[in-house]
N, C-alpha and C positions, 0 to 999 in steps of 0.2 A: 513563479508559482503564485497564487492567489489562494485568497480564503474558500475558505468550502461554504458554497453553494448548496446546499444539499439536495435542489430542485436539477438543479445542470450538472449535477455530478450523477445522479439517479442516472439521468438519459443519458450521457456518457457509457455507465455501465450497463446499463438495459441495450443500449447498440452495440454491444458488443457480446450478447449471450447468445446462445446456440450457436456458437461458432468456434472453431478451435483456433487458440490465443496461448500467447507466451506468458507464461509471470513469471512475475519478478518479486520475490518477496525477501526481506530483510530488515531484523529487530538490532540493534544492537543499544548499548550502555554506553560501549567504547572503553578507553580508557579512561576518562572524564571519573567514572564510578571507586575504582580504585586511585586512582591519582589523588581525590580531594578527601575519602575515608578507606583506609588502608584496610576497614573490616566488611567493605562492599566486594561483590563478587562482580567480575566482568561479566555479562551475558550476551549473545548474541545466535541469530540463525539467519541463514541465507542461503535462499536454491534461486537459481537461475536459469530462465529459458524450460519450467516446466510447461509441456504440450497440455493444455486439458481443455475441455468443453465444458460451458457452467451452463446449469441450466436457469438461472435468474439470479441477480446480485442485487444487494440489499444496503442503502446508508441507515445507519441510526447515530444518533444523538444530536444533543442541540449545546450551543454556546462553544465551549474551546474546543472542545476535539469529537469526533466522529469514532465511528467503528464501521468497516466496510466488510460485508460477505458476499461469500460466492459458493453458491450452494451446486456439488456438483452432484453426480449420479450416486457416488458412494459415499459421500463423505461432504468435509467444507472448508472450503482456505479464508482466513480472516486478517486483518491487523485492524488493533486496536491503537487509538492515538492518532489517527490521520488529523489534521487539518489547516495542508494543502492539497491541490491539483491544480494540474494542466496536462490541456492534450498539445505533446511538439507538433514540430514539421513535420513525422514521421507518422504522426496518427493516433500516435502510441499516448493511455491513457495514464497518467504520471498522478499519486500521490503520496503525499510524505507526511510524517508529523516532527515535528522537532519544538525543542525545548524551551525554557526564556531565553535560554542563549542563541539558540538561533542550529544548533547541533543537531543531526541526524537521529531518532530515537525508530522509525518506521517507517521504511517505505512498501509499496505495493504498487507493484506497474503490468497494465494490461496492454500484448500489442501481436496484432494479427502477424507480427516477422518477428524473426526471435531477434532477442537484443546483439546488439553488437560492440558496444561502449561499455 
């Protein structure tokens, strides 16, 4: 994955609206949170292979991390803390944010076949 571009991640996500696409979205702490302060709560959410159509998606922020939406008919799916992406072999538009350490904190993945991995 690479740093976020926020120019080439735009059109990444702008190619891919109006169009019904899988996500992928998933927050977590992990155990990292309670492991290192016993008075931290674990948190975490994750759905996988939701069907939706967005009707325009949106990057903000500048410097370490990003915030990416996706605004649909009803409503709006977000993660906050992106900044990585890559588009795989598959098409499929992949971003993450992770920590100094290098750990999983948010992903969001956009891809016209639902996931399979």
């Amino acid at each position: 994955m690479e740093p976020i571009d926020i120019n080439l991640l735009q059109k990444e996500i702008d190619n891919r609206s109006n169009k019904e696409v899988y996500v992928h979205l998933e927050t977590t702490n992990g155990a990292y949170a309670s492991h290192f302060n016993k008075d931290s709560y674990n948190v975490g959410a994750f759905i996988r292979n939701a069907k939706v159509t967005y009707e325009r998606g949106k990057v903000v922020g500048a410097g370490a991390t990003y915030r990416v939406g996706l605004k649909l008919a009803i409503g709006w799916i977000y993660a906050e803390g992106v900044n990585k992406f890559e588009v795989d072999k598959n098409g499929s538009l992949l971003m993450a944010g992770h920590d100094r350490e290098g750990r999983l904190m948010v992903a969001l993945q956009i891809s016209e076949k639902p996931f399979h991995y």
